[in-house]
N, CA, C and O atoms as a Maestro MAE file, in Angstrom:
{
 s_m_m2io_version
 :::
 2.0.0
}

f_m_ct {
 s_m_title
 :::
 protein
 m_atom[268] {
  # First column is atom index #
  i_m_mmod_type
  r_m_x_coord
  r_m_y_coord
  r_m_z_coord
  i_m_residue_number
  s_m_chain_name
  s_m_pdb_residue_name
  s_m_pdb_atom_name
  i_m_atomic_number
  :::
  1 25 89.714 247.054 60.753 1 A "UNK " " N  " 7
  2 3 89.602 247.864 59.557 1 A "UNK " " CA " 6
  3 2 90.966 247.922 58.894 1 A "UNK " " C  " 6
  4 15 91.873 247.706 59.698 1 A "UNK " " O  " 8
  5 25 91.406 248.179 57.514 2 A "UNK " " N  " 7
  6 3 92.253 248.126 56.624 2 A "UNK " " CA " 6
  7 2 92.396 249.624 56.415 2 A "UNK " " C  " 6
  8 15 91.604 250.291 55.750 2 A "UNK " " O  " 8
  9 25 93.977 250.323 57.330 3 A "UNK " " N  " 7
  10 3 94.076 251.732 56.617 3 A "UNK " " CA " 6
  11 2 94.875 251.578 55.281 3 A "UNK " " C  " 6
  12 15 95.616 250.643 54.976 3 A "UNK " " O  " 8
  13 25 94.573 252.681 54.555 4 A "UNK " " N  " 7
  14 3 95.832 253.067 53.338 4 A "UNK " " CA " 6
  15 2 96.528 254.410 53.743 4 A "UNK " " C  " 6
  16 15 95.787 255.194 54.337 4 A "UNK " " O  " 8
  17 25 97.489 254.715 53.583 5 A "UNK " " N  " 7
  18 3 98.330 255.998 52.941 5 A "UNK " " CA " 6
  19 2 98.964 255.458 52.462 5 A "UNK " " C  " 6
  20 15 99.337 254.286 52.505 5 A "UNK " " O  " 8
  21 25 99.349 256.973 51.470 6 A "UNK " " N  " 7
  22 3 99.916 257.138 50.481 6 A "UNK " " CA " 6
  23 2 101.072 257.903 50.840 6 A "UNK " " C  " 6
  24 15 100.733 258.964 51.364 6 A "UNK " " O  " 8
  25 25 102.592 257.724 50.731 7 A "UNK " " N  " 7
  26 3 103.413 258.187 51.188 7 A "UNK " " CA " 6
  27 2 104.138 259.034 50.983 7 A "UNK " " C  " 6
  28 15 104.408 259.105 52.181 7 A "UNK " " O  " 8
  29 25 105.202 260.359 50.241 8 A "UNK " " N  " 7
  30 3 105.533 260.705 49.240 8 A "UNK " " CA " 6
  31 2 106.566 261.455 49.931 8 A "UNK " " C  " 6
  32 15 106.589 261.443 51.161 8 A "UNK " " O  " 8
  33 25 107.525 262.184 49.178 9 A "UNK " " N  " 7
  34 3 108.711 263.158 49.696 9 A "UNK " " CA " 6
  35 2 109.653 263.485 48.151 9 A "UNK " " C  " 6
  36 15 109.505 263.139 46.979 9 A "UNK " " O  " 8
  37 25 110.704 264.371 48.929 10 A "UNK " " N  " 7
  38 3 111.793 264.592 47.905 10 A "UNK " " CA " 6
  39 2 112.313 263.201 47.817 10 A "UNK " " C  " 6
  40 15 112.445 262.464 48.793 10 A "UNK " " O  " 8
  41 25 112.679 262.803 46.262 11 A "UNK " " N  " 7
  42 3 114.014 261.688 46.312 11 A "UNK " " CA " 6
  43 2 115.330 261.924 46.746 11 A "UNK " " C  " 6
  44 15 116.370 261.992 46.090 11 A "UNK " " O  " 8
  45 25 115.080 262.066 48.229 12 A "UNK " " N  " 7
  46 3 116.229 261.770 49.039 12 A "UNK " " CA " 6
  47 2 116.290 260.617 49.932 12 A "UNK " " C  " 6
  48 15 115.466 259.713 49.798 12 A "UNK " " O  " 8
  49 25 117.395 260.557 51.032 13 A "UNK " " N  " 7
  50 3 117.091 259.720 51.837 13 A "UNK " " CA " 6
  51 2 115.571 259.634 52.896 13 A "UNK " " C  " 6
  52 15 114.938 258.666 53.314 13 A "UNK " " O  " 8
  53 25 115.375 261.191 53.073 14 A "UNK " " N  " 7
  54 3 114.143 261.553 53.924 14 A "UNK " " CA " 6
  55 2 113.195 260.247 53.378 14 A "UNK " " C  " 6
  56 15 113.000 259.301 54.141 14 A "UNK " " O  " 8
  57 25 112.830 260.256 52.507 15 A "UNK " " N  " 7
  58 3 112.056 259.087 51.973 15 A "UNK " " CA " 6
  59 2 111.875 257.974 52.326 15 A "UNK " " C  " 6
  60 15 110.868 257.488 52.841 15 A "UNK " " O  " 8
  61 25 112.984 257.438 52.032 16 A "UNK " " N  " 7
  62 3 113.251 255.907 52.683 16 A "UNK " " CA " 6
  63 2 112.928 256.081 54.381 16 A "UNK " " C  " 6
  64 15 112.502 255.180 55.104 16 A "UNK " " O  " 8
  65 25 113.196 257.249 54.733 17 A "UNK " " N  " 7
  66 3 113.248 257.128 56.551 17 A "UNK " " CA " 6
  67 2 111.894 257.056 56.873 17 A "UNK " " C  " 6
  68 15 111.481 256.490 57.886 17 A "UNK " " O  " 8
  69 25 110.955 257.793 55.776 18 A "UNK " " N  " 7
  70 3 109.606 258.026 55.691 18 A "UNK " " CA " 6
  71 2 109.060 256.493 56.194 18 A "UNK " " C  " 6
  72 15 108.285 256.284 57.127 18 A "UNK " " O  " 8
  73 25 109.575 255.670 55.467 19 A "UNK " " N  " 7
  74 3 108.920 254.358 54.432 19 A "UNK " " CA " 6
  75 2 109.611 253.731 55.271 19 A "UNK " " C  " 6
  76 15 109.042 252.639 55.264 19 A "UNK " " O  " 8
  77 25 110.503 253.644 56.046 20 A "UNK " " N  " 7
  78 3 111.331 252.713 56.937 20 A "UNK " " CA " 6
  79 2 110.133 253.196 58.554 20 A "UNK " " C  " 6
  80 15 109.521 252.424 59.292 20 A "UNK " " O  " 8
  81 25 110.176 254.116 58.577 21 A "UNK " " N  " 7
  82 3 109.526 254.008 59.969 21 A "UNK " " CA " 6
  83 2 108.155 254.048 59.834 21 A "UNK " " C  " 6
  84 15 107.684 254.369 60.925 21 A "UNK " " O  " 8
  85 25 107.311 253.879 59.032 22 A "UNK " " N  " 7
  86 3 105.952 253.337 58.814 22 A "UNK " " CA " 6
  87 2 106.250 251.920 58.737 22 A "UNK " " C  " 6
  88 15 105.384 251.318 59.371 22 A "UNK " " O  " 8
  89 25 107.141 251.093 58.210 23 A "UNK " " N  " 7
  90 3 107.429 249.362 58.230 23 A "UNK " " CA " 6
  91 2 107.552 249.226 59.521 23 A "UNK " " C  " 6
  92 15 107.102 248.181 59.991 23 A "UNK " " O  " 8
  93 25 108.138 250.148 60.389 24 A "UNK " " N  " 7
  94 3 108.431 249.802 61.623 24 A "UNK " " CA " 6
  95 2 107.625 250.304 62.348 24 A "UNK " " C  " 6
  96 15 108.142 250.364 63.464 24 A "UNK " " O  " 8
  97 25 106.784 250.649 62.361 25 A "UNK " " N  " 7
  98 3 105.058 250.782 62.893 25 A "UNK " " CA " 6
  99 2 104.073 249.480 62.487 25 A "UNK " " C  " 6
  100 15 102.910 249.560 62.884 25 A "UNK " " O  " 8
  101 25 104.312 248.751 62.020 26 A "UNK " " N  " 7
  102 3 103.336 247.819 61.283 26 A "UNK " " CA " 6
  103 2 102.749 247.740 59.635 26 A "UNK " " C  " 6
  104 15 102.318 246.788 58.984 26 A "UNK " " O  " 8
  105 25 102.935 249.127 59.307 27 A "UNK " " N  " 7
  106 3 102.710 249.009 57.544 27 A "UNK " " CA " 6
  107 2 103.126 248.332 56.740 27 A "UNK " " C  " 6
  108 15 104.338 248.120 56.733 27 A "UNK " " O  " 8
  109 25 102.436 247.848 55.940 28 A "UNK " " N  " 7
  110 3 102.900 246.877 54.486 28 A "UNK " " CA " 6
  111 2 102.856 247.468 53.445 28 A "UNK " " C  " 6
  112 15 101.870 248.094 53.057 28 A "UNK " " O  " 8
  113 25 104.026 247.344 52.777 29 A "UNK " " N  " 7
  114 3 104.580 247.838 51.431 29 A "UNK " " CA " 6
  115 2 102.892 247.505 50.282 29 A "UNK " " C  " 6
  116 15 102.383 246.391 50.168 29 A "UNK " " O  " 8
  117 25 102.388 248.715 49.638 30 A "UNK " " N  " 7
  118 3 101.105 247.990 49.127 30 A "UNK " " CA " 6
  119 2 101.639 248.325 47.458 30 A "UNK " " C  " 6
  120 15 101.432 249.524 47.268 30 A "UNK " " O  " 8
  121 25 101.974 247.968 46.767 31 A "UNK " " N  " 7
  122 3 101.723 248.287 45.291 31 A "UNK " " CA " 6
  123 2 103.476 248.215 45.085 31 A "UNK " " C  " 6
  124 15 104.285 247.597 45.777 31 A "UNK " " O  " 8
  125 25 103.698 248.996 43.995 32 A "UNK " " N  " 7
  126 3 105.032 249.247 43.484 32 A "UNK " " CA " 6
  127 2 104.791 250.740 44.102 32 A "UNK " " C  " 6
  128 15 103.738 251.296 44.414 32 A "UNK " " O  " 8
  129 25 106.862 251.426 44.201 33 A "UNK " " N  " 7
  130 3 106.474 252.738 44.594 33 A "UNK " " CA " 6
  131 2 106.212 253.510 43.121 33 A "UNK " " C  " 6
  132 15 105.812 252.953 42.099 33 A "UNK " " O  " 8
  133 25 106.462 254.598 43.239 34 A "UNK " " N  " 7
  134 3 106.409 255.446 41.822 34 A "UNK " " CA " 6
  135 2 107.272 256.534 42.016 34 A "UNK " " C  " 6
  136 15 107.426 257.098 43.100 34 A "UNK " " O  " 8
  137 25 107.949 256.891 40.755 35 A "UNK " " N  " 7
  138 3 108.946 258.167 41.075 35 A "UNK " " CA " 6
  139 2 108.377 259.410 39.408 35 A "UNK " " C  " 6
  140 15 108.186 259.260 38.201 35 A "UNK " " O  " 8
  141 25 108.331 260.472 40.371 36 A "UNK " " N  " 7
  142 3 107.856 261.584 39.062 36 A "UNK " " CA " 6
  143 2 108.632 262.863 39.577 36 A "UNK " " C  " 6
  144 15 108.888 263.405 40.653 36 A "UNK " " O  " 8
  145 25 108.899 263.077 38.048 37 A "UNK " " N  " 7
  146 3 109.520 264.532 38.237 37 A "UNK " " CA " 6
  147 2 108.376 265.807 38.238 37 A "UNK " " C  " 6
  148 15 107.543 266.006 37.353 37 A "UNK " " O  " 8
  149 25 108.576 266.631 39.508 38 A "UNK " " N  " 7
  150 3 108.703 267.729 40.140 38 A "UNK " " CA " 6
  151 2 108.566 269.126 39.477 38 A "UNK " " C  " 6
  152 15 108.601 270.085 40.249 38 A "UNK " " O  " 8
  153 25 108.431 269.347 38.286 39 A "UNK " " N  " 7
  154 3 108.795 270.829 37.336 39 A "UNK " " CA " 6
  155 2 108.345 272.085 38.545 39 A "UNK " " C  " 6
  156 15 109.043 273.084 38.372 39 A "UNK " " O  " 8
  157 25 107.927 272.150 39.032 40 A "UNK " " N  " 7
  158 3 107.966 273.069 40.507 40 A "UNK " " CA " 6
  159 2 108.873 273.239 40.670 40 A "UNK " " C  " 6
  160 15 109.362 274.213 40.100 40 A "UNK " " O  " 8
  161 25 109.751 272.389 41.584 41 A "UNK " " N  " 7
  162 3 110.749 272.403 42.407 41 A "UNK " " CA " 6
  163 2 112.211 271.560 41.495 41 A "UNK " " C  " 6
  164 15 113.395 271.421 41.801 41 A "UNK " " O  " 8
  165 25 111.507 271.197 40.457 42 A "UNK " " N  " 7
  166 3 113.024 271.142 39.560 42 A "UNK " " CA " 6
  167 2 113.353 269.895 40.054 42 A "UNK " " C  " 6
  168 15 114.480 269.647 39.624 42 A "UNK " " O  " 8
  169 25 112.796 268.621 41.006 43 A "UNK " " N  " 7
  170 3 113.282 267.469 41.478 43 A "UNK " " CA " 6
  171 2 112.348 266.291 41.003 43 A "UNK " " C  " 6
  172 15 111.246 266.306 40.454 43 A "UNK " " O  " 8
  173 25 113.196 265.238 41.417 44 A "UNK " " N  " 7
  174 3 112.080 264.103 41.675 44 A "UNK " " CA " 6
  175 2 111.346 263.833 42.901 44 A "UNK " " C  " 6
  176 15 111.680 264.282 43.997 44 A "UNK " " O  " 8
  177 25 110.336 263.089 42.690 45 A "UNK " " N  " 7
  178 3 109.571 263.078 44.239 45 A "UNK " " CA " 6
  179 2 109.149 261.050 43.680 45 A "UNK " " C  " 6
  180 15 108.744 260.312 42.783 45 A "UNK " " O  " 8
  181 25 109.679 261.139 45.116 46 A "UNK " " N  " 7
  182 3 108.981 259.067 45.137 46 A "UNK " " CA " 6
  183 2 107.599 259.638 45.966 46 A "UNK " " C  " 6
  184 15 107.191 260.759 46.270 46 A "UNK " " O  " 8
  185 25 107.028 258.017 46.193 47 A "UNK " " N  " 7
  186 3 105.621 257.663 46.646 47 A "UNK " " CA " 6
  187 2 105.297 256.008 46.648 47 A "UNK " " C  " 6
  188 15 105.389 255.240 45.690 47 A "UNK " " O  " 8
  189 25 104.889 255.705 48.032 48 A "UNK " " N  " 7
  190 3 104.722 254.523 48.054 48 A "UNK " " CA " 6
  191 2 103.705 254.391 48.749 48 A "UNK " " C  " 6
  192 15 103.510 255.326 49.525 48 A "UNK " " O  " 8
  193 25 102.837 253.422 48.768 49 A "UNK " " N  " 7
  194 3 101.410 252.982 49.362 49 A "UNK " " CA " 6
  195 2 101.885 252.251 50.292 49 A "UNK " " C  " 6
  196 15 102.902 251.578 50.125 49 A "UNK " " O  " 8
  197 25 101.216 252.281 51.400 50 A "UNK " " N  " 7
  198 3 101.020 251.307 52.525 50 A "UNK " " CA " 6
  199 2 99.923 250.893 53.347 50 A "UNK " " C  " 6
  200 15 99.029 251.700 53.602 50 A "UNK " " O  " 8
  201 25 99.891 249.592 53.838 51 A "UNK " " N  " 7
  202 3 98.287 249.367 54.288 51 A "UNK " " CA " 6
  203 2 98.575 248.669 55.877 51 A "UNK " " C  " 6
  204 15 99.592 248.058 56.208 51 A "UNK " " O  " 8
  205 25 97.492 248.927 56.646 52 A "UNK " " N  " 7
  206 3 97.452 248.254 57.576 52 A "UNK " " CA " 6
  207 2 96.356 248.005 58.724 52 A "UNK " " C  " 6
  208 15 95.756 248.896 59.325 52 A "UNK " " O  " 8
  209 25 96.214 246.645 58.908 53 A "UNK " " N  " 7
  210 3 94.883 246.279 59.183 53 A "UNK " " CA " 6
  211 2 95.117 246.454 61.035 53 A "UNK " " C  " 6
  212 15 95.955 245.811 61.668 53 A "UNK " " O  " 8
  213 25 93.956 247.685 61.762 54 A "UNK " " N  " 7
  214 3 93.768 247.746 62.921 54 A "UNK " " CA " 6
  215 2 92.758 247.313 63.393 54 A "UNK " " C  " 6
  216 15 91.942 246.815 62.617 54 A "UNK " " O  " 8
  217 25 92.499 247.353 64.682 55 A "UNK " " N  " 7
  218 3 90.795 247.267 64.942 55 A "UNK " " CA " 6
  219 2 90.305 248.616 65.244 55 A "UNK " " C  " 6
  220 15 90.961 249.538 65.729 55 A "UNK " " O  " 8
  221 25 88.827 248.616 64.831 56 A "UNK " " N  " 7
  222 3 88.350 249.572 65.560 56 A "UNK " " CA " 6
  223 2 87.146 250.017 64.032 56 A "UNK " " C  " 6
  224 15 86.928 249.143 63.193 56 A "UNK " " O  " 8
  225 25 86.768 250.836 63.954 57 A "UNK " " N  " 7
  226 3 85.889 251.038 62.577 57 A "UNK " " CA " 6
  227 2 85.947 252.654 61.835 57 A "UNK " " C  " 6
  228 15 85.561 253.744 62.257 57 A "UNK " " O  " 8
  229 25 86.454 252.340 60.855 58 A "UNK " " N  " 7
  230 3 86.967 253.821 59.874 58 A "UNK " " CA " 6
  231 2 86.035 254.667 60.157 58 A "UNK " " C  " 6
  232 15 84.879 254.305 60.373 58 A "UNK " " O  " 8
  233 25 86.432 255.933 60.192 59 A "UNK " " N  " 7
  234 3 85.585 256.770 59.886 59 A "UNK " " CA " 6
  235 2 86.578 258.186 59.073 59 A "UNK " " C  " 6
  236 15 87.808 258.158 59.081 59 A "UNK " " O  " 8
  237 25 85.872 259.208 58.495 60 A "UNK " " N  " 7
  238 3 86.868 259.648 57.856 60 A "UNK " " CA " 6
  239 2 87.768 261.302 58.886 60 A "UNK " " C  " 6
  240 15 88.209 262.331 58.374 60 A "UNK " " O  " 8
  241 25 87.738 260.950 60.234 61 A "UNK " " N  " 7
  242 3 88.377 261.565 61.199 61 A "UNK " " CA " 6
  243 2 89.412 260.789 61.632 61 A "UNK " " C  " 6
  244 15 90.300 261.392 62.235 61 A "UNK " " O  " 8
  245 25 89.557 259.404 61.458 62 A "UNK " " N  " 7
  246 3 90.484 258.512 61.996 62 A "UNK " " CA " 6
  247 2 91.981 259.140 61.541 62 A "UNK " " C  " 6
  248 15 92.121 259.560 60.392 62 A "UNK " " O  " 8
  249 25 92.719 259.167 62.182 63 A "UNK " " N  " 7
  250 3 94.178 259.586 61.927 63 A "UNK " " CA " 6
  251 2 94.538 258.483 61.841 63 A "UNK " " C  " 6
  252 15 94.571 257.602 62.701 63 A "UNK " " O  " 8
  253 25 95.028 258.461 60.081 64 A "UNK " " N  " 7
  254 3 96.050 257.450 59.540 64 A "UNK " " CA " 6
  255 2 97.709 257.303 60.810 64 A "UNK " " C  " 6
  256 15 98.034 256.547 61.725 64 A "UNK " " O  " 8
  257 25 98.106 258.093 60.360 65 A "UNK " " N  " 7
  258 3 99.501 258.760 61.033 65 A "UNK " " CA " 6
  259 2 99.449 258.357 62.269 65 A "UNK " " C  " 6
  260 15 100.546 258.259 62.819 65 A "UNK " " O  " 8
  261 25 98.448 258.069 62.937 66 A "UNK " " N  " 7
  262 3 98.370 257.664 64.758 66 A "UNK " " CA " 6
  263 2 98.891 256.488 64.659 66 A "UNK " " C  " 6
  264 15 99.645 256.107 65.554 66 A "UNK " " O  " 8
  265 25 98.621 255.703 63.611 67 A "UNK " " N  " 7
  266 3 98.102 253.923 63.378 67 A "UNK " " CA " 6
  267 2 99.431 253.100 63.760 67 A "UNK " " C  " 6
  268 15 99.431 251.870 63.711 67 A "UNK " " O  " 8
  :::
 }
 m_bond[267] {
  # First column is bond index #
  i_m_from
  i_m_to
  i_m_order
  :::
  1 1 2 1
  2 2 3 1
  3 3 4 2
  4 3 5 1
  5 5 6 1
  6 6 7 1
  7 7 8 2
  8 7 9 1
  9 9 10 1
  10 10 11 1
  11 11 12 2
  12 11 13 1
  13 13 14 1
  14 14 15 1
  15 15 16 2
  16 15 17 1
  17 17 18 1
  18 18 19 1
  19 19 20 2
  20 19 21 1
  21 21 22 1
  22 22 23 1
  23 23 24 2
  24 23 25 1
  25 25 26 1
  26 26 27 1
  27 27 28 2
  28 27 29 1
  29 29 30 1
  30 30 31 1
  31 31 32 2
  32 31 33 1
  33 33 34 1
  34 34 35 1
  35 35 36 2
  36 35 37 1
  37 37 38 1
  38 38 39 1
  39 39 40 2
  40 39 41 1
  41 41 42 1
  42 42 43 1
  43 43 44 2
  44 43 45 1
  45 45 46 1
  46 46 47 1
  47 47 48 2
  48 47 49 1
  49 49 50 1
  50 50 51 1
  51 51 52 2
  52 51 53 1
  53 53 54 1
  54 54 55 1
  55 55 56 2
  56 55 57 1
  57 57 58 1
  58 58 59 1
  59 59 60 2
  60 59 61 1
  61 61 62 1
  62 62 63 1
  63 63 64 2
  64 63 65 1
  65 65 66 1
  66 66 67 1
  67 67 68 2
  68 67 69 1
  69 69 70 1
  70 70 71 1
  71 71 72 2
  72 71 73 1
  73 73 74 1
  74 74 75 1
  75 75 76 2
  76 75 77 1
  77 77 78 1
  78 78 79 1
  79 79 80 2
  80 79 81 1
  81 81 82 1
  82 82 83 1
  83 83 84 2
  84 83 85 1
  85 85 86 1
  86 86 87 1
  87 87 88 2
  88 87 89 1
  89 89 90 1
  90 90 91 1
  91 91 92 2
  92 91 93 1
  93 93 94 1
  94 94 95 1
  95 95 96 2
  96 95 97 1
  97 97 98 1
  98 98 99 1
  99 99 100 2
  100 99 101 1
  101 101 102 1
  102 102 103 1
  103 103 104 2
  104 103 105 1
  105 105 106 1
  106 106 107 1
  107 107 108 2
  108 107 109 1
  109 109 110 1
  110 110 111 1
  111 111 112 2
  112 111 113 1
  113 113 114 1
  114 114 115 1
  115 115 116 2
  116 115 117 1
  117 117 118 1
  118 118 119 1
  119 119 120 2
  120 119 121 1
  121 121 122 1
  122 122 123 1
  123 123 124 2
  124 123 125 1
  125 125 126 1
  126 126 127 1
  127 127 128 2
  128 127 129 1
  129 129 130 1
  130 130 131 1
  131 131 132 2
  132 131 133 1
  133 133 134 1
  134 134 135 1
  135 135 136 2
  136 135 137 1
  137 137 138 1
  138 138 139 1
  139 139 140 2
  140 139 141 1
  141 141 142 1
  142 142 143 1
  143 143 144 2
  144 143 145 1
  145 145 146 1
  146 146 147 1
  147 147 148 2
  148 147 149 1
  149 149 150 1
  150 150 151 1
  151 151 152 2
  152 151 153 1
  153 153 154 1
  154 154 155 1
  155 155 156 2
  156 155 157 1
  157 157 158 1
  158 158 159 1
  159 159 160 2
  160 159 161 1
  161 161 162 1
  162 162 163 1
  163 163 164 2
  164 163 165 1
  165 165 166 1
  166 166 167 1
  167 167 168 2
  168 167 169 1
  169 169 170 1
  170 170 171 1
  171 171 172 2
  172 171 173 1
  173 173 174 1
  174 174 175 1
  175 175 176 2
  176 175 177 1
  177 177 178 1
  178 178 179 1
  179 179 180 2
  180 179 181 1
  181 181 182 1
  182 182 183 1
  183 183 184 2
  184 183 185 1
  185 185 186 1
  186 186 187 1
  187 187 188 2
  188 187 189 1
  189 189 190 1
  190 190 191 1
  191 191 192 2
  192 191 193 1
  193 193 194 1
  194 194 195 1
  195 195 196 2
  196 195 197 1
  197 197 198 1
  198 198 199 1
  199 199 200 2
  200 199 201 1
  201 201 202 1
  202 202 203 1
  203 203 204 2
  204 203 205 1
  205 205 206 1
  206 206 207 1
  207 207 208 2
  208 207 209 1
  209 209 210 1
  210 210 211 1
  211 211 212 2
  212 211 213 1
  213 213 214 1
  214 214 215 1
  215 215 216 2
  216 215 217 1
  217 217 218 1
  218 218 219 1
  219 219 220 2
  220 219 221 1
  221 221 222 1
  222 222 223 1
  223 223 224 2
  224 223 225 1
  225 225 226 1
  226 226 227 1
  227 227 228 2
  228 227 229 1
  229 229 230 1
  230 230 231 1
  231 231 232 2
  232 231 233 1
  233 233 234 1
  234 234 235 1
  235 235 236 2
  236 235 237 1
  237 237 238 1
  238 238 239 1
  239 239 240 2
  240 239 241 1
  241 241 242 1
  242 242 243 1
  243 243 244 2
  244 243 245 1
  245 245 246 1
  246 246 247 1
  247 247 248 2
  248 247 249 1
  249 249 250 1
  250 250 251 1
  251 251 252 2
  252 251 253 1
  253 253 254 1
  254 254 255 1
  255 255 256 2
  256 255 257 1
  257 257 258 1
  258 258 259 1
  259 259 260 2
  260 259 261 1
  261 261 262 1
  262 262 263 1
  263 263 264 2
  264 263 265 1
  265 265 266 1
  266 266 267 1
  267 267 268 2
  :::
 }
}
């Protein structure tokens, strides 16, 4: 089966560490990331997609985050 998440944080480094240790789990970079400003919290926030093909068969209890 093919998971997705969707990744997101403050534009800080936290981010990249986000997105660095999902690559280093097996995830693939899926799309372009995206960066939007925040009017909440007065910041920017990134977001990046990632996909990755396991075995086994989706269901919508499956923990992405385990993968």
């Amino acid at each position: 089966m093919k998971l997705y998440r969707f990744l997101s944080e403050d534009d800080t480094s936290a981010f990249c560490h986000k997105v660095t240790d999902a690559l280093n789990k097996g995830w693939e970079l899926h799309g372009s990331p995206t960066q939007a400003f925040d009017p909440v919290k007065g910041i920017m926030r990134c977001g990046q997609a990632v996909v990755k093909e396991v075995d086994g068969i989706y269901t919508p209890e499956t923990k992405l985050g385990e993968h």
